[in-house]
PDB file of N, CA, C and O in Angstrom:
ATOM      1  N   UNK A   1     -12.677 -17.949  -4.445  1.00  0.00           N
ATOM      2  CA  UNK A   1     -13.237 -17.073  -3.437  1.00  0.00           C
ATOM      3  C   UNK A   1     -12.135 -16.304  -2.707  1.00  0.00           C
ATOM      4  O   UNK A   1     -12.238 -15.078  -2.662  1.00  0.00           O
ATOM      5  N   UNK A   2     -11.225 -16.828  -2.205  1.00  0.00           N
ATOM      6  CA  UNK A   2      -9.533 -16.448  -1.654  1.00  0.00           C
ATOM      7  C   UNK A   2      -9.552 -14.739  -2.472  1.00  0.00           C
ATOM      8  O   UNK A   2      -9.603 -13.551  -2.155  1.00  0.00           O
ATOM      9  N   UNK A   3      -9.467 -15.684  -3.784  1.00  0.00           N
ATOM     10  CA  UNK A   3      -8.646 -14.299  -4.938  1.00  0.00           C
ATOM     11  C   UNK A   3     -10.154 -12.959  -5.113  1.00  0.00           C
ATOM     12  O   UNK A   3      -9.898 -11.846  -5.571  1.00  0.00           O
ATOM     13  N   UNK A   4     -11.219 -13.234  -4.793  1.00  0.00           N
ATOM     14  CA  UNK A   4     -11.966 -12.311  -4.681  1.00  0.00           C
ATOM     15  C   UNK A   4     -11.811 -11.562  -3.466  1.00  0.00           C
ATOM     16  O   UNK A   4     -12.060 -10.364  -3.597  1.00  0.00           O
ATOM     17  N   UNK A   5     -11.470 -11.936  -2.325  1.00  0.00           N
ATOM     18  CA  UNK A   5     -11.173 -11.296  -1.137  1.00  0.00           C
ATOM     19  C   UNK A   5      -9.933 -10.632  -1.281  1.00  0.00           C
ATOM     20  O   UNK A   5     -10.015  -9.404  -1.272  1.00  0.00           O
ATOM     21  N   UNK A   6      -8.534 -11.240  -1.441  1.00  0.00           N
ATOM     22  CA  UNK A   6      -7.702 -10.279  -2.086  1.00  0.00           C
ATOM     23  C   UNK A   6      -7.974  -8.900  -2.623  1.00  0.00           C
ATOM     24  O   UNK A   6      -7.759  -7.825  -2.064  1.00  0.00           O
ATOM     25  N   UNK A   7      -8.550  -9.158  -3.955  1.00  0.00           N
ATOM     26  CA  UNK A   7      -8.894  -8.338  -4.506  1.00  0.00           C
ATOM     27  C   UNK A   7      -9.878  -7.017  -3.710  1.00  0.00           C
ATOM     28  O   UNK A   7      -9.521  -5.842  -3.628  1.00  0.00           O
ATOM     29  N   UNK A   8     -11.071  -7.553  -3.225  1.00  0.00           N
ATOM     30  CA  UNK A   8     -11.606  -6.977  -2.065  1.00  0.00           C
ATOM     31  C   UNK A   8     -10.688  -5.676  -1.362  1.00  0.00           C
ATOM     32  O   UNK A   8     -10.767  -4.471  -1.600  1.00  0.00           O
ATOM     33  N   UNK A   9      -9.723  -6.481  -0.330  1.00  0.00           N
ATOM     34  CA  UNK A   9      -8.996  -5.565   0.333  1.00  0.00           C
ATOM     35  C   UNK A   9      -7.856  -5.097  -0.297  1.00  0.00           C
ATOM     36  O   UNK A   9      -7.068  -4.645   0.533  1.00  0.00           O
ATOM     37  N   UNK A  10      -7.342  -5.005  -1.770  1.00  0.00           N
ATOM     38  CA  UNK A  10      -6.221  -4.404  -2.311  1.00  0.00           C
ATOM     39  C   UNK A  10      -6.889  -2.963  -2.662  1.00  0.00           C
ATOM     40  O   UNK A  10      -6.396  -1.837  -2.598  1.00  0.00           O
ATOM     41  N   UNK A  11      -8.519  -3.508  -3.158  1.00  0.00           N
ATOM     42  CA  UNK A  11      -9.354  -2.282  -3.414  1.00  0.00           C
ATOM     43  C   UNK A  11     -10.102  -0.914  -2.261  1.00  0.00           C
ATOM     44  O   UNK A  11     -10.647   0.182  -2.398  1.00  0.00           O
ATOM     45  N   UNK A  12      -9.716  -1.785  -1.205  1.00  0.00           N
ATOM     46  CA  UNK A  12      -9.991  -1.199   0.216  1.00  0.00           C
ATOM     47  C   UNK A  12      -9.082  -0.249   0.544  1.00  0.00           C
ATOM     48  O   UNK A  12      -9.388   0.890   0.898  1.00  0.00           O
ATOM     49  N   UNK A  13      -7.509  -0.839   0.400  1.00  0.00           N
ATOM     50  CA  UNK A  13      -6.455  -0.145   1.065  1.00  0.00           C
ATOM     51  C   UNK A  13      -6.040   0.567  -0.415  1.00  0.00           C
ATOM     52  O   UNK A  13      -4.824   0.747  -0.364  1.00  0.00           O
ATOM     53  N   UNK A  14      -6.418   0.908  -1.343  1.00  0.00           N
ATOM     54  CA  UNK A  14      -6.452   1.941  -2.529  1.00  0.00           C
ATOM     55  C   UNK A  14      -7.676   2.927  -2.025  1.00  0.00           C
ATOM     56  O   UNK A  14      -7.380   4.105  -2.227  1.00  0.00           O
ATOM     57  N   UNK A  15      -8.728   2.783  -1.534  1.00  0.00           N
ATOM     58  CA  UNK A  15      -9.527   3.831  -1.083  1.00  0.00           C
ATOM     59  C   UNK A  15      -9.434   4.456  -0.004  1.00  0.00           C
ATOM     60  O   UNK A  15      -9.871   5.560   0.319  1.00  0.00           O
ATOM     61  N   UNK A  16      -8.911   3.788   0.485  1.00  0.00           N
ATOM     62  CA  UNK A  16      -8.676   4.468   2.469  1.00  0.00           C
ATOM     63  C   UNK A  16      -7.488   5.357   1.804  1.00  0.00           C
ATOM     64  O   UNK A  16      -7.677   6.573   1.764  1.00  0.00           O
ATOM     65  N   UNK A  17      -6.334   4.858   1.305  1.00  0.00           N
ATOM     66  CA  UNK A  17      -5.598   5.586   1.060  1.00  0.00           C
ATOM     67  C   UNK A  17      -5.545   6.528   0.224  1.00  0.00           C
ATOM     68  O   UNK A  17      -4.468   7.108   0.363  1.00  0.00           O
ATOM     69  N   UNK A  18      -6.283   7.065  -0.734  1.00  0.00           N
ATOM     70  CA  UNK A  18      -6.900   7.829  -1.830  1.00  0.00           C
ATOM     71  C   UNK A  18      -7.174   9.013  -1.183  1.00  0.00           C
ATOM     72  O   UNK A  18      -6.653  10.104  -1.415  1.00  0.00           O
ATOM     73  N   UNK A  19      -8.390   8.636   0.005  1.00  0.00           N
ATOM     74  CA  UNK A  19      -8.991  10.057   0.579  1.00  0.00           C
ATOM     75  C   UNK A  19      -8.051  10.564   1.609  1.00  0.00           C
ATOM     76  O   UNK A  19      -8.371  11.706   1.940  1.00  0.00           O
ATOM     77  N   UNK A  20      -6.900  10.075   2.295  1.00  0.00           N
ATOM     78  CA  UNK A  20      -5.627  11.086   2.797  1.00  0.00           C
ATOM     79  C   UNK A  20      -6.259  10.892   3.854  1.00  0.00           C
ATOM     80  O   UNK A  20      -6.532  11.851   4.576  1.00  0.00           O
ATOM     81  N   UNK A  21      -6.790   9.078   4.320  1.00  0.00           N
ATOM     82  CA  UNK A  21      -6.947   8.977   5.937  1.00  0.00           C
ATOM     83  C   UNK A  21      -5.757   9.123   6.235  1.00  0.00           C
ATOM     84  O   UNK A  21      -5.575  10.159   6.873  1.00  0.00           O
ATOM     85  N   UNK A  22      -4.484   8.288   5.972  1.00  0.00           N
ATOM     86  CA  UNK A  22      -2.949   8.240   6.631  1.00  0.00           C
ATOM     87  C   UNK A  22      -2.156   9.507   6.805  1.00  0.00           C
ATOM     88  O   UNK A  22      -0.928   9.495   6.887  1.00  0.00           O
ATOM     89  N   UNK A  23      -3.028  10.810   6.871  1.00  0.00           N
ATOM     90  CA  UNK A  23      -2.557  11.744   6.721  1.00  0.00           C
ATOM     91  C   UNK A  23      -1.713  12.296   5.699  1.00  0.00           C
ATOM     92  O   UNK A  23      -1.746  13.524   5.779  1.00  0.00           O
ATOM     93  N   UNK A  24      -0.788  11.794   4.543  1.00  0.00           N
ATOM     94  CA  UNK A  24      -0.186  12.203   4.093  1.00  0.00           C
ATOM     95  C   UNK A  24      -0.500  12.147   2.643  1.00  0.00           C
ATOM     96  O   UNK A  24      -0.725  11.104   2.027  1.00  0.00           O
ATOM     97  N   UNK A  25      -0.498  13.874   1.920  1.00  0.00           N
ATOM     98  CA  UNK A  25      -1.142  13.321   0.400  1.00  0.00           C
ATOM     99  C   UNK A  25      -0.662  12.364  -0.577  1.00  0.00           C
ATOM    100  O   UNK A  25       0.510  11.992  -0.627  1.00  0.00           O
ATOM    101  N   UNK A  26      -1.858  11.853  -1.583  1.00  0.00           N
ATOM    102  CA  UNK A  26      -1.337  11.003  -2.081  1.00  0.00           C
ATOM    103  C   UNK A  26      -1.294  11.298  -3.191  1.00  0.00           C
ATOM    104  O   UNK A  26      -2.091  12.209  -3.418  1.00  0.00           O
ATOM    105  N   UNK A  27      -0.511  10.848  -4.420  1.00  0.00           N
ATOM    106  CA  UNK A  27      -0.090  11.964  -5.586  1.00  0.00           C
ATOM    107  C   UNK A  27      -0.612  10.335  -6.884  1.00  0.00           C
ATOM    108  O   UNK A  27       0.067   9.348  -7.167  1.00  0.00           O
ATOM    109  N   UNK A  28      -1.608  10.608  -7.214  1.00  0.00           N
ATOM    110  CA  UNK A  28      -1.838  10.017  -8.478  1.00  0.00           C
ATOM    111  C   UNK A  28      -1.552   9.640  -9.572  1.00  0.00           C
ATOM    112  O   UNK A  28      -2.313  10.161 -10.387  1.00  0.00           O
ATOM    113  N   UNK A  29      -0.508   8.691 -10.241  1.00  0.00           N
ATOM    114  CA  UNK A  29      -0.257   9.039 -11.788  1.00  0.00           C
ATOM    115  C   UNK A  29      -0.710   8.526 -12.927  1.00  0.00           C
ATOM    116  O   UNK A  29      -1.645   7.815 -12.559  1.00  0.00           O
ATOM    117  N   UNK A  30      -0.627   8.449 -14.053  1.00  0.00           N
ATOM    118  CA  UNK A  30      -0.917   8.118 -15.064  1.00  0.00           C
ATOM    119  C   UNK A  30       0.182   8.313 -16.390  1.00  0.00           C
ATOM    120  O   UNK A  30       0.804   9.340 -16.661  1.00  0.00           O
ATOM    121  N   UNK A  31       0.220   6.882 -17.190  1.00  0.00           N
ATOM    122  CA  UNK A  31       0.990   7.108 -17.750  1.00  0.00           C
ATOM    123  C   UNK A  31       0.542   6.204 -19.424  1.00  0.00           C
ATOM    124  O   UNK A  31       0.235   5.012 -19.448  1.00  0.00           O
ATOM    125  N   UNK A  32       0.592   6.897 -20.397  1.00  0.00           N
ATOM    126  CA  UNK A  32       0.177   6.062 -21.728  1.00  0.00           C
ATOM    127  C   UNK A  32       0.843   6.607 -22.436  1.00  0.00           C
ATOM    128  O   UNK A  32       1.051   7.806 -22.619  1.00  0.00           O
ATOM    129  N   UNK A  33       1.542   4.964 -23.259  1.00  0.00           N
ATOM    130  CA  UNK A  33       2.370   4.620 -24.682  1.00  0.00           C
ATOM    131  C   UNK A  33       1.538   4.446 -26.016  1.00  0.00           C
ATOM    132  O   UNK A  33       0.624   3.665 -26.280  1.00  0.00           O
ATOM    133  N   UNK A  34       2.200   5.505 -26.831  1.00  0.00           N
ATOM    134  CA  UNK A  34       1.959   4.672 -28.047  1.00  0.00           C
ATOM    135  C   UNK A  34       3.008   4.667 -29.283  1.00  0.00           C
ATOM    136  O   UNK A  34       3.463   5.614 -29.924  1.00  0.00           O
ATOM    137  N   UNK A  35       3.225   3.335 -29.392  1.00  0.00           N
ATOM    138  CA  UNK A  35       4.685   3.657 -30.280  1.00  0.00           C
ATOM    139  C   UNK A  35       4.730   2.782 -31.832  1.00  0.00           C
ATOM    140  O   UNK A  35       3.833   2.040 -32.233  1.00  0.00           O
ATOM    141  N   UNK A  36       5.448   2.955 -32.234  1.00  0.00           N
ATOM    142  CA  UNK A  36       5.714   2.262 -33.953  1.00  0.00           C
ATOM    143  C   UNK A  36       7.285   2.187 -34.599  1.00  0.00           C
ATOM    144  O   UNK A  36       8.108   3.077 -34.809  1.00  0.00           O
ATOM    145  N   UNK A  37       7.322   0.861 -34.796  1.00  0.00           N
ATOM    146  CA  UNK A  37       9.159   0.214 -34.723  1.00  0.00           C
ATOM    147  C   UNK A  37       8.716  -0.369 -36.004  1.00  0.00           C
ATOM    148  O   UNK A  37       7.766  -0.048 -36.718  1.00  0.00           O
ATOM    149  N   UNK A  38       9.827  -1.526 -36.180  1.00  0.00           N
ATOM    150  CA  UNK A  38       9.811  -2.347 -37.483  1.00  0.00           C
ATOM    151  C   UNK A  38       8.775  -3.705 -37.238  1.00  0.00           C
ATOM    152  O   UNK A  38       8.382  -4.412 -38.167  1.00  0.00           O
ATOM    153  N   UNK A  39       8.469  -3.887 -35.997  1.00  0.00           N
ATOM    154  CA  UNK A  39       7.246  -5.112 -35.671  1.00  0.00           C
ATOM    155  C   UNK A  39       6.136  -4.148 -36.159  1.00  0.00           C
ATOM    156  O   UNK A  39       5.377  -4.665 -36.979  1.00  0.00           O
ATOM    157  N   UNK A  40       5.945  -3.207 -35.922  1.00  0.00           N
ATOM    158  CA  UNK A  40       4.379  -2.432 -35.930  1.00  0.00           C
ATOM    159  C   UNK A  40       4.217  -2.121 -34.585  1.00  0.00           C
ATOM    160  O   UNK A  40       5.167  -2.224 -33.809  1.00  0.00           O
ATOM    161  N   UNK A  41       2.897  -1.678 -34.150  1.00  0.00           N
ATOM    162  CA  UNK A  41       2.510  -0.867 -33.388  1.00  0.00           C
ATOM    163  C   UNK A  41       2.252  -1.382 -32.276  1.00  0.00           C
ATOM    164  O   UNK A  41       1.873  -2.553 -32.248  1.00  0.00           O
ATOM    165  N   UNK A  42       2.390  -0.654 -31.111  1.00  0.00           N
ATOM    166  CA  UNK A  42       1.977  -1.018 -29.752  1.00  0.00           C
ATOM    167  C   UNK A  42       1.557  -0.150 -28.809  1.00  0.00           C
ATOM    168  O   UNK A  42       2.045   0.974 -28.929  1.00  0.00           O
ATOM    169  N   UNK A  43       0.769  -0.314 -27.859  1.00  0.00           N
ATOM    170  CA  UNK A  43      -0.105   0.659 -26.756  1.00  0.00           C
ATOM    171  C   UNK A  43       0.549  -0.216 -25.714  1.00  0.00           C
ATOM    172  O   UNK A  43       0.787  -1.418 -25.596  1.00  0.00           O
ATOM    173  N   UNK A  44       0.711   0.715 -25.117  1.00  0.00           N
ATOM    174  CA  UNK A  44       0.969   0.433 -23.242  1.00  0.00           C
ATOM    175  C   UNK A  44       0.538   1.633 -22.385  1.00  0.00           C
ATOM    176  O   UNK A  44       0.585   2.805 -22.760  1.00  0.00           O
ATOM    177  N   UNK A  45       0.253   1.345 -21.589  1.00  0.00           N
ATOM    178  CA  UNK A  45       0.038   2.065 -20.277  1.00  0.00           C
ATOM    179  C   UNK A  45      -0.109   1.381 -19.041  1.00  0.00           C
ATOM    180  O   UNK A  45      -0.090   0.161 -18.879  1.00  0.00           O
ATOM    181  N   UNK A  46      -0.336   2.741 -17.724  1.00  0.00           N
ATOM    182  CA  UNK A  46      -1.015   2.420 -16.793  1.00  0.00           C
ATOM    183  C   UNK A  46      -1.193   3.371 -15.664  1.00  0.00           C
ATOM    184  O   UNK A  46      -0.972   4.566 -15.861  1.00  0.00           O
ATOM    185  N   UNK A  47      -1.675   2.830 -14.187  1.00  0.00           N
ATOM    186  CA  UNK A  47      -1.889   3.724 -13.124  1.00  0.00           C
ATOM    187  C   UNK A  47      -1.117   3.759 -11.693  1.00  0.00           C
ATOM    188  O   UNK A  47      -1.311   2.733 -11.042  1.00  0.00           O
ATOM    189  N   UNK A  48      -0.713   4.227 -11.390  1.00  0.00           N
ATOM    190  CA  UNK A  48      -0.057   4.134  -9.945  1.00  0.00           C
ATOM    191  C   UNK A  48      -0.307   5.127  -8.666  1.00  0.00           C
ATOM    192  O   UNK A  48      -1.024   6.042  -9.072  1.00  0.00           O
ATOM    193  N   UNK A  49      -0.035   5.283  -7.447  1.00  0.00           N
ATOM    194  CA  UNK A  49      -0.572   5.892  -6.475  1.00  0.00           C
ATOM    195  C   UNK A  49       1.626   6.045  -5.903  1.00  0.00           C
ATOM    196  O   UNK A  49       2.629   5.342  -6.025  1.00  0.00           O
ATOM    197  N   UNK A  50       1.237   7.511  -5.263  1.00  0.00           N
ATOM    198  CA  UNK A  50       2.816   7.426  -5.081  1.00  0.00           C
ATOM    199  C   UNK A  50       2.574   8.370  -3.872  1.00  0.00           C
ATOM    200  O   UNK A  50       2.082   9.474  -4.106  1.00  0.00           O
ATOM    201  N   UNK A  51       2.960   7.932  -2.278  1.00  0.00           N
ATOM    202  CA  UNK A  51       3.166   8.531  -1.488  1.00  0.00           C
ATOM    203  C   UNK A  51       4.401   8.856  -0.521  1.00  0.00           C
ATOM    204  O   UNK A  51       4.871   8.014   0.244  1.00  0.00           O
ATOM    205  N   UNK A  52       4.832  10.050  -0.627  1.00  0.00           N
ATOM    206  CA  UNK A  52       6.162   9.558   0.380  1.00  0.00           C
ATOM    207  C   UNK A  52       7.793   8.992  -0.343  1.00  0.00           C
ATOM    208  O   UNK A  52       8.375   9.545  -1.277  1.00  0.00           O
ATOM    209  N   UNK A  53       8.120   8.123   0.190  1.00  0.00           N
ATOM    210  CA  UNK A  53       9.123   7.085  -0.816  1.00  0.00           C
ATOM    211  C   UNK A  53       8.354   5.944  -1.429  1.00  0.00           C
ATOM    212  O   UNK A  53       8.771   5.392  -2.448  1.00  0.00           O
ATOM    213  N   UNK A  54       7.352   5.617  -0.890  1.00  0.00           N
ATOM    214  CA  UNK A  54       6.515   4.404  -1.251  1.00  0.00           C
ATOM    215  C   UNK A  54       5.005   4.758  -2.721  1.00  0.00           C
ATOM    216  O   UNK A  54       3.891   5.269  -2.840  1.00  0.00           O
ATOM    217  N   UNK A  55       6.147   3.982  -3.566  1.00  0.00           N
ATOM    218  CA  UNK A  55       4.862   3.980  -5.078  1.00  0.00           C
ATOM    219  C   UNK A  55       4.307   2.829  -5.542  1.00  0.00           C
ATOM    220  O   UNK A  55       5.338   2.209  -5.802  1.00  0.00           O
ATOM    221  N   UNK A  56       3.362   2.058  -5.848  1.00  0.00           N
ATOM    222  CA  UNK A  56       2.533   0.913  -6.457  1.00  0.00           C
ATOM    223  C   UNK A  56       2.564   2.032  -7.849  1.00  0.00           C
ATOM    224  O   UNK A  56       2.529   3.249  -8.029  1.00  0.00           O
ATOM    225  N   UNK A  57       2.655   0.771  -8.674  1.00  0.00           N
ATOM    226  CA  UNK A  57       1.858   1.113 -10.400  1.00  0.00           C
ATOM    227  C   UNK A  57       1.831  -0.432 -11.028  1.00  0.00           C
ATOM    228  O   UNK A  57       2.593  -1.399 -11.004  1.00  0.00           O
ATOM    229  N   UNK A  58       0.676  -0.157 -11.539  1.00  0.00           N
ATOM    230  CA  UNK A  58       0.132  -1.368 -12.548  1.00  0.00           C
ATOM    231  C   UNK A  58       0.145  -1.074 -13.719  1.00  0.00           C
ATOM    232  O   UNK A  58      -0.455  -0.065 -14.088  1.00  0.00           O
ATOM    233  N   UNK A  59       0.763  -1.796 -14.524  1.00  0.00           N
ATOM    234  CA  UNK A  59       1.075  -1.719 -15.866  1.00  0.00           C
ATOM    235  C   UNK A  59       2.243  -1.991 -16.914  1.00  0.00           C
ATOM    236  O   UNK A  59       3.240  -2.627 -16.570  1.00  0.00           O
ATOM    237  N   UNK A  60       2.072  -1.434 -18.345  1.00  0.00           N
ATOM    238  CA  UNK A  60       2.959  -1.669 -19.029  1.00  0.00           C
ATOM    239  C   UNK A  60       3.991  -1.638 -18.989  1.00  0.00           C
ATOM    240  O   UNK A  60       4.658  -1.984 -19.964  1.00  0.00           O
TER     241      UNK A  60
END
């Protein structure tokens, strides 16, 4: 229950901050891999929010 509330407000303070309550815009990114070596193939990606000096990203 803890880790659902977490989750809860990580998803809260990604929306408050999305619509440019804190005044300052917020710049969206996105980023996807796809590559091929001598193992074979692999996908990576992911998403991040970047405002200011301060960036979050989740992912590969």
């Amino acid at each position: 229950m803890k880790i659902l509330r977490v989750g809860l407000l990580v998803v809260a303070g990604f929306s408050l901050a999305a619509c440019g309550a804190d005044g300052e815009p917020i710049q969206p990114t996105m980023n996807a891999n796809i590559g091929v070596g001598s193992s074979g193939t692999y996908v990576g990606g992911g998403i991040g929010l970047r405002t200011g000096g301060l960036g979050i990203y989740f992912g590969r």
